[in-house]
C-alpha positions in Angstrom: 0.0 0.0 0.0 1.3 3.5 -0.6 0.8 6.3 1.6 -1.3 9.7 1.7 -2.9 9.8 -1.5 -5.0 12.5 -2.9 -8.7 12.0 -3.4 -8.7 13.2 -6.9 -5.8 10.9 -8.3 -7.9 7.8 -6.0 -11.3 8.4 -7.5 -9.9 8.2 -10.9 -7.6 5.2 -10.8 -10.9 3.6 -9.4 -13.2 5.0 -11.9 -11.1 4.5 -14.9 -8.6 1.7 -14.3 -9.9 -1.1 -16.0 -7.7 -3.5 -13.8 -9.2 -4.8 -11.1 -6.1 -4.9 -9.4 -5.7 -0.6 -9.5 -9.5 -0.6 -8.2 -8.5 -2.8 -5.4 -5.2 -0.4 -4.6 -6.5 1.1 -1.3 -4.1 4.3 -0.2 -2.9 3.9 4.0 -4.1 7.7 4.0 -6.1 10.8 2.3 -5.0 14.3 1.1 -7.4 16.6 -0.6 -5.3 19.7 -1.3 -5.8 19.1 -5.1 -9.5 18.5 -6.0 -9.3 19.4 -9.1 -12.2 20.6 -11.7 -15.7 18.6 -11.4 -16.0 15.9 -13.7 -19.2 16.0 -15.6 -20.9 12.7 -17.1 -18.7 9.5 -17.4 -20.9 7.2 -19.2 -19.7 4.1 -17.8 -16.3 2.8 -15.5 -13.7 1.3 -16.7 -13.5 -2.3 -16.3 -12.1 -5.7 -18.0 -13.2 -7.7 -20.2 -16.2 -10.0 -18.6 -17.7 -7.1 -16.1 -18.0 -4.2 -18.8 -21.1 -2.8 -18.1 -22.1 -2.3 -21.5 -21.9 -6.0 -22.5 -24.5 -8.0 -24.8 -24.1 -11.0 -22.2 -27.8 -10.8 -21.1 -28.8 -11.5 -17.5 -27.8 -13.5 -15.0 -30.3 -15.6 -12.4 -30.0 -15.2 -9.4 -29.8 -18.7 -7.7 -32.4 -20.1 -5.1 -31.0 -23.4 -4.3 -27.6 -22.4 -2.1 -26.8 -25.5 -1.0 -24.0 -26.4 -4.0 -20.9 -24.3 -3.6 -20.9 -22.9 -6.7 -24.5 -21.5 -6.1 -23.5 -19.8 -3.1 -20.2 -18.3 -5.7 -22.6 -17.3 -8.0 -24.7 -15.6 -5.5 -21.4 -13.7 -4.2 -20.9 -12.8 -7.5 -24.2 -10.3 -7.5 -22.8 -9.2 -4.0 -19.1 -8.4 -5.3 -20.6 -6.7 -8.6 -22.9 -4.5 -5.8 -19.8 -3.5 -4.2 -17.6 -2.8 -7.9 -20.6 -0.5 -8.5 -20.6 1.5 -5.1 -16.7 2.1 -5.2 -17.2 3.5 -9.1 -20.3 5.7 -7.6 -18.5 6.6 -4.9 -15.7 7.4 -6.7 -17.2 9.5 -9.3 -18.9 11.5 -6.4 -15.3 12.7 -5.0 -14.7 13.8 -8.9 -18.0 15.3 -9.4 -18.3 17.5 -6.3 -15.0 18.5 -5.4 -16.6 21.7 -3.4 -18.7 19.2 -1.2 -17.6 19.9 2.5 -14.6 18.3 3.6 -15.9 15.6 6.1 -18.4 14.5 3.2 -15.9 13.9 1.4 -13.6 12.2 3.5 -16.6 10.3 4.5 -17.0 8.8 1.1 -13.2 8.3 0.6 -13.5 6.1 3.8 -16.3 4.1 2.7 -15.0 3.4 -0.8 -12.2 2.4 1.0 -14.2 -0.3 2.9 -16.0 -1.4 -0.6 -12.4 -2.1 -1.9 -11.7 -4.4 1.1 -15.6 -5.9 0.6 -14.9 -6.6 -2.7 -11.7 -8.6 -2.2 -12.9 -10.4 0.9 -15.8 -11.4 -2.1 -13.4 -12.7 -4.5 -11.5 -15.0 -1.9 -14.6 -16.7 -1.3 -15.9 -17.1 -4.5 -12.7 -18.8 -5.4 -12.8 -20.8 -2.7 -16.7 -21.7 -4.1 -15.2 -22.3 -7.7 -16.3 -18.9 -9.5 -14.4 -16.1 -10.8 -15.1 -12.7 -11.3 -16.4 -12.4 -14.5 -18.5 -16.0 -14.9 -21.5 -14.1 -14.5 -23.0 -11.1 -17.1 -23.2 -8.4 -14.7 -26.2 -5.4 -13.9 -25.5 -1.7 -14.7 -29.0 -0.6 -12.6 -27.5 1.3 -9.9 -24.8 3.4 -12.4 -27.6 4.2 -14.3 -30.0 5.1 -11.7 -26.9 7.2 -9.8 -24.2 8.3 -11.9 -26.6 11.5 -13.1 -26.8 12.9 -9.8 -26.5 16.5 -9.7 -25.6 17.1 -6.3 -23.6 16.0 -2.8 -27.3 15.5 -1.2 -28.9 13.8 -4.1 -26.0 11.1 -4.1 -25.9 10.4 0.2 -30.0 10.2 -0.7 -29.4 7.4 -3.4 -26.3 5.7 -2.2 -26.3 5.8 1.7 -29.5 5.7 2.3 -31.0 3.5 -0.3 -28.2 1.0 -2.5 -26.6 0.6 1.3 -29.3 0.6 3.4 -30.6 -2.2 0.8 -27.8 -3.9 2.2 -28.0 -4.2 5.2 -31.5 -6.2 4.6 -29.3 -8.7 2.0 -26.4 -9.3 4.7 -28.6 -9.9 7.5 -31.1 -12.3 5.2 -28.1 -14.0 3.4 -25.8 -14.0 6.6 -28.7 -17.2 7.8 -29.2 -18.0 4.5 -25.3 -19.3 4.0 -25.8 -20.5 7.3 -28.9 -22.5 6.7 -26.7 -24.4 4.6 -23.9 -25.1 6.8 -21.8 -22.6 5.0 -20.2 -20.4 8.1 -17.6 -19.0 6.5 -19.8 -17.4 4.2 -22.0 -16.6 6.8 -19.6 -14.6 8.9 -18.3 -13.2 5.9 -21.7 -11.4 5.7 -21.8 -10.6 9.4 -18.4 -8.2 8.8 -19.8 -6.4 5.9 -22.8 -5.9 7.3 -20.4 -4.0 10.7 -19.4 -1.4 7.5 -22.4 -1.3 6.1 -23.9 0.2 9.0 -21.2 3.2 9.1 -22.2 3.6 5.4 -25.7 4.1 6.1 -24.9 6.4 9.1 -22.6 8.4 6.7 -25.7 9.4 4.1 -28.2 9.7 7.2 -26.0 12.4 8.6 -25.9 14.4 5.1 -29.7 14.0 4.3 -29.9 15.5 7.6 -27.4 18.6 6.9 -29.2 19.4 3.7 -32.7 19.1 4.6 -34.5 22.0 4.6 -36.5 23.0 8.0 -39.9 22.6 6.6 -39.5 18.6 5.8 -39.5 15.7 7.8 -36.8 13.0 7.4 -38.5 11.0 5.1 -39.7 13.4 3.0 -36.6 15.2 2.5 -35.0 11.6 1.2 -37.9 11.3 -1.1 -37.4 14.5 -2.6 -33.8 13.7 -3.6 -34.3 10.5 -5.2 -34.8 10.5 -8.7 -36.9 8.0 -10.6 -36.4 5.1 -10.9 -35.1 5.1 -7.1 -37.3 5.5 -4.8 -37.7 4.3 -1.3 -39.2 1.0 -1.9 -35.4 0.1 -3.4 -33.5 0.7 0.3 -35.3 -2.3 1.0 -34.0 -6.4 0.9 -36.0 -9.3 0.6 -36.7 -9.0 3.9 -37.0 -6.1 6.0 -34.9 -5.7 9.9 -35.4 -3.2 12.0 -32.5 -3.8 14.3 -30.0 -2.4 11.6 -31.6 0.3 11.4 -32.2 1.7 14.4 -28.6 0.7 15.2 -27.7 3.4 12.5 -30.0 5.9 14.4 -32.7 6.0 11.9 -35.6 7.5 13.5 -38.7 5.2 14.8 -40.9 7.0 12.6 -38.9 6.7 9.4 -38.4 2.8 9.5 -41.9 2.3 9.8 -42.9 4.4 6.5 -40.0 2.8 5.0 -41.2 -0.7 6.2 -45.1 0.3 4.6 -43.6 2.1 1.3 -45.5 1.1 -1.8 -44.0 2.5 -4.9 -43.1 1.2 -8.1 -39.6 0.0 -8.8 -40.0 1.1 -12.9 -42.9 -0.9 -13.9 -45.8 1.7 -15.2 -48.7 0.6 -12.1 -52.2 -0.8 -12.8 -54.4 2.4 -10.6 -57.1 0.8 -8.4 -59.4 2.3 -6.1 -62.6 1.7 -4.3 -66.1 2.7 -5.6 -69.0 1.8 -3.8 -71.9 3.9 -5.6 -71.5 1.4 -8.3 -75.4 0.5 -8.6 -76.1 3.9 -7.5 -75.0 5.8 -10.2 -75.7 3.3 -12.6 -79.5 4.6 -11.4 -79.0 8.1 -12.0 -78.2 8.9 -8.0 -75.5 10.2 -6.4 -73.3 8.4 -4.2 -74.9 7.8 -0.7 -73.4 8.9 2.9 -73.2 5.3 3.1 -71.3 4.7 0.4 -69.2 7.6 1.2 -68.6 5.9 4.0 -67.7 2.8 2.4 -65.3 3.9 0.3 -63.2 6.1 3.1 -63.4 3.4 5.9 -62.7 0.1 2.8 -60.5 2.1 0.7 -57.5 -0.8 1.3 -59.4 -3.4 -0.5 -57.7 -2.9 -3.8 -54.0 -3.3 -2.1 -55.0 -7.4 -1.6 -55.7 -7.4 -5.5 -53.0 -5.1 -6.0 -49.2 -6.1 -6.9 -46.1 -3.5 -5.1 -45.9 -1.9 -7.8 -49.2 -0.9 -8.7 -51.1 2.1 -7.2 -54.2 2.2 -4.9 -56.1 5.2 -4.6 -58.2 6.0 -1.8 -59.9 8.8 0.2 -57.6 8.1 3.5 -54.3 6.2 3.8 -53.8 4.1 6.5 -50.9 4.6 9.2 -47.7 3.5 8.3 -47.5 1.3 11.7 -50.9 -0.2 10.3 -49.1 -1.1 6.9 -46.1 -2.0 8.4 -48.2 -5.1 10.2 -49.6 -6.0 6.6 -45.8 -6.6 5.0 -45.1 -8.0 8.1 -48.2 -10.7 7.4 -47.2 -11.1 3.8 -49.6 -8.6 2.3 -48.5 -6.4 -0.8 -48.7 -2.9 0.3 -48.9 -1.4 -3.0 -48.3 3.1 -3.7 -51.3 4.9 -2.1 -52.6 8.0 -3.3 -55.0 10.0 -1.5 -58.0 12.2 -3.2 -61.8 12.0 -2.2 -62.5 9.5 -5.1 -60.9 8.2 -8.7 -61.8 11.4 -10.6 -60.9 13.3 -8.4 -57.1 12.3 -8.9 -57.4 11.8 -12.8 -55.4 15.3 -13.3 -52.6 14.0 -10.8 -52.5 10.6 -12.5 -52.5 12.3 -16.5 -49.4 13.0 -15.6 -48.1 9.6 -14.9 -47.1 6.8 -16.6 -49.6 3.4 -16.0 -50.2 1.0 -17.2 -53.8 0.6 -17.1 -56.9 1.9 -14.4 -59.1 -0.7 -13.0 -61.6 0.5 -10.6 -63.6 -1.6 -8.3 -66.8 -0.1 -11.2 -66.9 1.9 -13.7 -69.6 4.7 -12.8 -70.5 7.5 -15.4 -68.7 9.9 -12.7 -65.6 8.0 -13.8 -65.6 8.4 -17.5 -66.3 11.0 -17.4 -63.4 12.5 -15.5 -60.7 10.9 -18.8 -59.5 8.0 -16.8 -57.9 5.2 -19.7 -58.6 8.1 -22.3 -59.4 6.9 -26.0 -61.1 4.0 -24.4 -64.9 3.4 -23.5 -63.8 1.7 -20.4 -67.4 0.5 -18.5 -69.4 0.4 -21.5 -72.5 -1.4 -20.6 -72.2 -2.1 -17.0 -75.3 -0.6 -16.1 -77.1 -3.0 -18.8 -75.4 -5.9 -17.2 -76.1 -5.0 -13.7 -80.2 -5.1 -14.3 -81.9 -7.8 -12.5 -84.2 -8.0 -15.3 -81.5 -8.5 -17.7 -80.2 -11.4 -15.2 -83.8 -13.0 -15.2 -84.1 -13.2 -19.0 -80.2 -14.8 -18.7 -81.3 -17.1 -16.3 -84.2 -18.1 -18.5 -82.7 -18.5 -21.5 -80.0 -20.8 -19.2 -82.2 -23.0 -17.6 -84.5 -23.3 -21.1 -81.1 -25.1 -23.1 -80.5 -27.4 -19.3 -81.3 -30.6 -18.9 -79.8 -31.4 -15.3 -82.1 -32.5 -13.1 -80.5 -30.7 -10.2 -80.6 -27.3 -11.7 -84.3 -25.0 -11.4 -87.1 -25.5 -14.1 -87.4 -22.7 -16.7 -90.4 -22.0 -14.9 -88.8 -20.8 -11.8 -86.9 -18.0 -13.6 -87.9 -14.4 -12.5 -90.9 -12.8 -14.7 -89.7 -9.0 -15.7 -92.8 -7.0 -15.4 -93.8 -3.1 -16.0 -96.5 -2.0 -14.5 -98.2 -2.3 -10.8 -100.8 -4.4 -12.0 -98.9 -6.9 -14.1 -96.8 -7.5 -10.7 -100.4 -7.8 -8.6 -101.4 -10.4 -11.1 -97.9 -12.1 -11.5 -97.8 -12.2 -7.4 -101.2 -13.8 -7.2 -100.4 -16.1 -9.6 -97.0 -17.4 -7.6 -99.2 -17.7 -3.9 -102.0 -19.4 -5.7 -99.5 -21.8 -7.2 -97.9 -22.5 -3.7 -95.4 -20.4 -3.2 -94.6 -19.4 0.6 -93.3 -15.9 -0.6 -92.8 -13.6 -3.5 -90.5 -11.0 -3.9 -90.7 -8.4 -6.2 -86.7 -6.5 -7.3 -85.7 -3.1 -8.9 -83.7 -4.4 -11.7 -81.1 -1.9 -10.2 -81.2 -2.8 -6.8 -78.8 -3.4 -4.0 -79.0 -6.4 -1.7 -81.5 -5.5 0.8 -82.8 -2.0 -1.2 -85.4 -1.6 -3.5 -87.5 -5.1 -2.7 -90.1 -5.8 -1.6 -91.1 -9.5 0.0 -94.9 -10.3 -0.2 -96.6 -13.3 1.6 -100.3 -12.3 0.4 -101.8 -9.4 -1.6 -100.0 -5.9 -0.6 -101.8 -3.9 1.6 -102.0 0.0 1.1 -98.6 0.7 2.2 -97.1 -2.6 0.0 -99.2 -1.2 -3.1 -97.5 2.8 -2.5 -94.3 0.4 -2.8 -95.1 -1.2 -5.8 -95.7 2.4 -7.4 -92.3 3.7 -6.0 -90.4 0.3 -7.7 -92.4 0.2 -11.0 -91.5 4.0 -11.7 -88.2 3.3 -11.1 -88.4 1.0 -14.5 -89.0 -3.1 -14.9 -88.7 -5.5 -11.8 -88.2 -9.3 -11.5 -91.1 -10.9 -9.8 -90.2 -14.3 -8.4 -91.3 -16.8 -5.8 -89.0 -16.5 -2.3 -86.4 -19.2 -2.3 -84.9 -20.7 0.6 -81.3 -20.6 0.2 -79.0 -22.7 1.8 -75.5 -21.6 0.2 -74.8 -18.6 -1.6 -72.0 -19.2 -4.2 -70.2 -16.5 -7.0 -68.4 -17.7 -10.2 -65.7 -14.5 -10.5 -64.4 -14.8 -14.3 -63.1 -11.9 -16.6 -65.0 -11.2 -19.9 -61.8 -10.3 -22.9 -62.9 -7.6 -25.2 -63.1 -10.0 -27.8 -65.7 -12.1 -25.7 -63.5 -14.6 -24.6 -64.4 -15.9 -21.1 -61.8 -16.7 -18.5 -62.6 -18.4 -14.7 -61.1 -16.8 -11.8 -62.8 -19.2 -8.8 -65.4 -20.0 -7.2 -66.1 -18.0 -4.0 -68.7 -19.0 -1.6 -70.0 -16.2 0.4 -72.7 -15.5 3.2 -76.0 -13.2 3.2 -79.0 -12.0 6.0 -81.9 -13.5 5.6 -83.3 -10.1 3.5 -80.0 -10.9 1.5 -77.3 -8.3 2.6 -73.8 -9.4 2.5 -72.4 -10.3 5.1 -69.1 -12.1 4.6 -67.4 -14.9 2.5 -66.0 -18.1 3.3 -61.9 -18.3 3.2 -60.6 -21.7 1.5 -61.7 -24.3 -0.8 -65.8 -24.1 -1.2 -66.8 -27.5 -0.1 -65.2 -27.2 3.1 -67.4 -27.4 6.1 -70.2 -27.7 4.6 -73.0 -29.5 5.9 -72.7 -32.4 5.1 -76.1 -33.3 2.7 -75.4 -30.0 0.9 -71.8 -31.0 0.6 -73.0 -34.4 -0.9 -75.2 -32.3 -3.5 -72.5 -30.0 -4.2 -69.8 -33.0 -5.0 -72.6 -35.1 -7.1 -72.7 -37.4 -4.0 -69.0 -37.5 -5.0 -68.7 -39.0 -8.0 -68.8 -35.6 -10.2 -67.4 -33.2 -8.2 -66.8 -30.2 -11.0 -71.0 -31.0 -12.0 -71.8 -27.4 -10.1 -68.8 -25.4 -11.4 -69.1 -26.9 -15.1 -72.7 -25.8 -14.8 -71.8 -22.4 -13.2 -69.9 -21.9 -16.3 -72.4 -22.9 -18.5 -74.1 -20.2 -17.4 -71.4 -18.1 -17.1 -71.3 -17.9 -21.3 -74.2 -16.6 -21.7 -73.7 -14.0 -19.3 -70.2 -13.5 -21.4 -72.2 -13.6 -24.7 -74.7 -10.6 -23.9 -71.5 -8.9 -22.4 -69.8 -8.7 -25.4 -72.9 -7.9 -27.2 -73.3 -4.2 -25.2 -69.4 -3.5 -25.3 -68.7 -4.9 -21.9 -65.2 -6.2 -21.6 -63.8 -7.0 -17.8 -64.5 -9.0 -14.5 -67.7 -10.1 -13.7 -69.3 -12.1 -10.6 -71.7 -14.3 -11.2 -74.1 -15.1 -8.5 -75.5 -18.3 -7.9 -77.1 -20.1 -5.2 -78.8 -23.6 -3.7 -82.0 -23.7 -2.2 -84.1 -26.1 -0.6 -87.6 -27.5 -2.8 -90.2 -30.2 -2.1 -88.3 -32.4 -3.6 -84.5 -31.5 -2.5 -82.1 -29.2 -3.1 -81.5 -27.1 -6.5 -78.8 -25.1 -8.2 -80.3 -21.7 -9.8 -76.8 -21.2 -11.9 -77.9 -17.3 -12.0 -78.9 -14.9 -9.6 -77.3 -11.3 -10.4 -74.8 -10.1 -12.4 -71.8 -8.0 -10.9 -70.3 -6.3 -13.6 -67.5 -4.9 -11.3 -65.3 -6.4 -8.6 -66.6 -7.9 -6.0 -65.5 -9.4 -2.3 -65.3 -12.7 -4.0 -61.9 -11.8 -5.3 -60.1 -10.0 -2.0 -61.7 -13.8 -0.6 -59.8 -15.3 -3.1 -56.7 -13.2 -2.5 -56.6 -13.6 1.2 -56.9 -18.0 0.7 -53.5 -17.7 -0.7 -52.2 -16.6 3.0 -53.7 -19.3 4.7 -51.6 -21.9 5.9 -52.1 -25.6 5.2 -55.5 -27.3 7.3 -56.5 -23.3 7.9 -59.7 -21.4 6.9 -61.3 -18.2 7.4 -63.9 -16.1 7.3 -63.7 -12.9 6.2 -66.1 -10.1 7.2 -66.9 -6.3 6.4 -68.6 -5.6 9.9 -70.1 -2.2 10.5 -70.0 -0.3 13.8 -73.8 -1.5 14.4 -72.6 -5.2 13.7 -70.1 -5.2 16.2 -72.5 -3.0 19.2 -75.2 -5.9 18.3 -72.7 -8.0 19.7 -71.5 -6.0 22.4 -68.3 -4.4 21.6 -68.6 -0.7 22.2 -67.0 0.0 19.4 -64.3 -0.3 16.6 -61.1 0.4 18.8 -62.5 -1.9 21.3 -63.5 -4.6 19.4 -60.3 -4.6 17.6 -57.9 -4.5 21.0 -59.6 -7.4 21.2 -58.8 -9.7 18.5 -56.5 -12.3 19.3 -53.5 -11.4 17.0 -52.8 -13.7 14.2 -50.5 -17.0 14.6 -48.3 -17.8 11.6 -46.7 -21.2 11.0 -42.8 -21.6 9.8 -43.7 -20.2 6.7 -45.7 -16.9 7.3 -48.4 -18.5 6.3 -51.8 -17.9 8.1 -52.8 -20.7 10.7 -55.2 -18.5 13.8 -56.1 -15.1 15.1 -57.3 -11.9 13.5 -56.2 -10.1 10.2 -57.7 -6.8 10.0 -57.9 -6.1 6.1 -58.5 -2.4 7.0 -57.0 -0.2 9.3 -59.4 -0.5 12.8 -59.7 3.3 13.3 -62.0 4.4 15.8 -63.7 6.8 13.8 -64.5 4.2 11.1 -68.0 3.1 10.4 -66.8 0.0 9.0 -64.1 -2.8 9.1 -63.4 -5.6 7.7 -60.9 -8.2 9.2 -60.4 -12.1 8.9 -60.9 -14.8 10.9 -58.7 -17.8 10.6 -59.0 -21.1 12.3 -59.7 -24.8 11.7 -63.2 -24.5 11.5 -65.9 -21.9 10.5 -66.9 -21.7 14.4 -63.1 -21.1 15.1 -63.1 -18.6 12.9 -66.4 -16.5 14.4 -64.7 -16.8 17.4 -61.7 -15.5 16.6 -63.9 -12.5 15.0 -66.1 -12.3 18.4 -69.3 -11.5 16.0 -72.0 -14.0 15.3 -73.4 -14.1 12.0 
């Protein structure tokens, strides 16, 4: 080693030396009486032949099995070209800000002096593993996201605090990972770089701090200086440790909004957001107090559909401790944007790129505001989402069946205009033997505009009658008494073509309001003669779906007919006759998404013999059962209980943030059994 050598004449040999032997040359001491003229853009370092950063070579995978030797070289490999990159980034920060303060700079001299040693300490290993530097093609991400940095702060921002503090989460997860293996030399390898690493991180904390303005928090102030496409969501590993962190002093506050960042890492996001006025403005009406409600207190929902790089927008974000909890239980927690609805942030969004906007409905409110310009996204929703349109389906359907176990054609709803064709229709259905009759809005909600008629309507059942029939055609049909509520979720292509999602079984009041769905495969815990009909006494198992889908195509059919392109739920149920059970294959139409597929999502977390039930309870639901509130009832959830895995296995997972000014949450409950599960949840149905 040589002695005191000046920054300048170290930066370049490391920059633009292509021997890996002059980048490895590490000075016993600093001068910085020469600085020198800033450098402006280098478009790449120097290197040798094999680890040129503009090479054809393609990319490299990053192993998953580490147990061969040479796996765990290759995996070293990523971790030494990491380290090549932050000594030429740190490097071309001495050259490019020569008039940074002093300590900054020594600061960086002294960490790019601890790369050097990483880097070597890297290459003994992987020799000792079998690979050379230079096996692998090699990434250029971080030179191109940092080497256009125009100032001292903007590079601490992107190097210290995000490709370093990145590391921190890889040593730590890779340190056990070696381990795992019975690899302890590698191991303890990552235990030493991790010691630096910490002093790295420390290093660009202290000068985000120096050049933050007063006005800013922390956070924010690191946000600001990153430049697409860093952003926080990149200072983060494959797992996520706290302990490093605050060991760096990193304030309490600022690990948990990093821990709950949602942002994209360069992919354009899908935009999703919560609208609960679907069938309400499909009427003509304006969004509800309840729906208003709906869509603040459930504005999450979209996150479970939602991928970490997409981007959820919704009326009021949840805390970042809240979020934190949901990465923690292996839940994506996606970029939120907050703005009273969807239109309301179509001018923030224009500016964006995205890839594509999927709201929970299209609404006339929302196409109107440009979102998915040059598109008619929505078109025909509110044709599909008639009840009358779904009872001349379901006619046509049962009309081409010839399964015994599905309705007669006869049962299908009649779709009627005028009070006194419904009087006459209703008469018709008692005389005939039917317990009940209800009569439907074709744009209803479950539980609104209905009416449920045991004899002839009295005076206050006729002014009913009026109110529904002016509002256009209803479904009159004879009261059925389900016994399982099921929804076939599938996605209708623009050219028609239909595509299956699942299907979700879910759980209504006896006036039909939704109440919650069931967590897990259909069929489980069912009773038992209603699990027999389900499985074809066993020996056809797929009979209900296959007939589900049946349906399903005709539903497709007329969708494509009015323009309608996107997800649908099909709803379906069993009921009990005379003479056993029956399948009507088509109850409504959702054109829209629906609770079935957040059921679906959240099945994926459950762990192996697990269920749940999942419900959206509202503050009246949970004083009915004598909590005194949300805050309350929520304290008192047992938490949830994760096997080896993560995965799900007991206890409470609130799928939106328990505030106590919500007027709804919704939370599931996991056990081995649906009574588990309600108990867990501490409401009855």
């Amino acid at each position: 080693m040589s002695g005191a050598e000046e920054l300048s004449a170290y930066a370049e040999r490391v920059l633009f030396s292509d021997a890996i032997e002059d980048k490895l040359r590490r000075p016993e001491s600093f001068a910085d009486a020469a600085p020198g003229p800033a450098v402006g853009e280098v478009a790449l370092p120097a290197r040798p032949p094999g680890l040129r950063l503009d090479s054809l070579r393609g990319k490299a995978e990053f192993p998953r099995d580490l147990a061969p030797a040479a796996a765990r070289g290759r995996a070293l490999h990523f971790f030494a070209n990491h380290e090549l990159l932050a000594m030429e980034l740190m490097a071309l920060g001495l050259l490019r800000f020569p008039q940074a303060p002093a300590e900054f700079r020594l600061g960086l001299a002294n960490a790019l002096r601890d790369e050097q040693r990483h880097l070597g300490l890297y290459l003994s290993r992987m020799e000792a593993l079998g690979v050379q530097l230079g096996e692998l093609p090699v990434s250029r991400f971080f030179w191109d996201a940092l080497s256009g940095v125009g100032s001292p702060a903007e590079l601490a921002a992107g190097l210290g605090l995000v490709l370093e503090q990145a590391n921190l989460d890889f040593c730590v997860h890779y340190a056990a990972a070696f381990r795992a293996v019975g690899d302890d030399e590698s191991g303890a390898l990552m235990d030493q770089i991790l010691r630096d690493e910490l002093r790295h991180v420390r290093h660009g904390l202290r000068w985000v701090r120096h050049w933050q303005s007063d006005e800013e928090d922390l956070f924010s102030a690191w946000e600001r200086l990153l430049k697409p496409p860093l952003s926080p969501a990149r200072a983060r590993g494959l797992s996520f440790d706290a302990a490093p962190r605050r060991a760096v002093g990193l304030p309490e506050d600022f690990i948990q909004r990093l821990a709950s960042y949602g942002r994209s890492k360069g992919r354009p996001p899908v935009v999703r957001a919560f609208v609960a006025s679907g069938e309400e403005e499909w009427r003509g009406e304006p969004p509800s107090a309840v729906s208003r409600a709906l869509a603040r207190d459930l504005g999450l929902l979209p996150a479970l559909l939602s991928g970490e790089d997409d981007l959820v927008v919704l009326p009021q974000a949840p805390s970042p401790a809240f979020l934190a909890d949901w990465r923690r239980l292996g839940l994506p927690v996606p970029e939120l944007m907050e703005a009273p609805t969807l239109a309301d942030a179509a001018p923030r969004l224009a500016a964006r790129a995205t890839a594509a906007v999927e709201p929970w409905a299209w609404t006339p409110s929302l196409r109107a505001a440009g979102l998915n310009a040059g598109e008619a996204p929505g078109r025909g929703a509110e044709q599909l989402a008639s009840k009358a349109l779904a009872a001349e389906l379901l006619g046509r359907v049962l009309a081409a069946e010839t399964d015994p176990r599905l309705d007669p054609p006869s049962l299908a709803g009649a779709v009627l205009n005028t009070v006194q064709q419904v009087l006459d229709a209703v008469a018709a259905l008692l005389h005939d033997g039917a317990p009940e009759v209800i009569v439907k809005a074709a744009l209803s909600t479950a539980g609104r505009d209905r009416l449920r008629l045991r004899a002839a309507p009295d005076e206050r059942g006729l002014a009913a009658l009026h109110r529904l029939t002016a509002m256009g055609p209803v479904v009159v049909e004879p009261w059925l008494h389900r016994v399982l509520d099921l929804s076939l979720l599938v996605e209708v292509g623009a050219d028609g073509a239909l595509t299956v999602r699942g299907l979700h079984r879910f759980f209504t009041s006896p006036g039909g309001r939704y109440l919650g769905s069931w967590v897990g495969r259909p069929t489980v815990g069912l009773d038992p003669r209603i699990a027999r009909f389900v499985t074809g006494e066993g020996q056809s198992p797929a009979w209900l779906e296959r007939a589900l889908t049946r349906a399903a195509r005709v539903a497709a059919a007329e969708a494509h007919r009015l323009g309608y392109a996107g997800p649908i739920g099909l709803d379906a149920l069993i009921h009990e006759t005379p003479d056993g059970l029956r399948l009507r294959p088509l109850v409504e139409l959702n054109p829209r998404l629906s609770m079935g597929r957040v059921a679906l999502a959240l099945g994926r977390r459950l762990g192996p013999g697990a269920v749940g039930v999942w419900r959206v309870l509202s503050v009246q639901d949970l004083k009915r059962a004598g909590h005194r509130g949300v805050a309350a009832w929520a304290a008192a959830r047992p938490a949830p209980a994760l096997d080896p895995r993560g995965l799900w296995r007991g206890g409470v997972v609130f799928t939106t943030e328990p505030r106590p000014d919500a007027q709804f949450i919704s939370a599931i409950g996991v056990g081995e059994n649906e009574a588990a599960c309600l108990h867990a949840l501490g409401v009855p149905w």
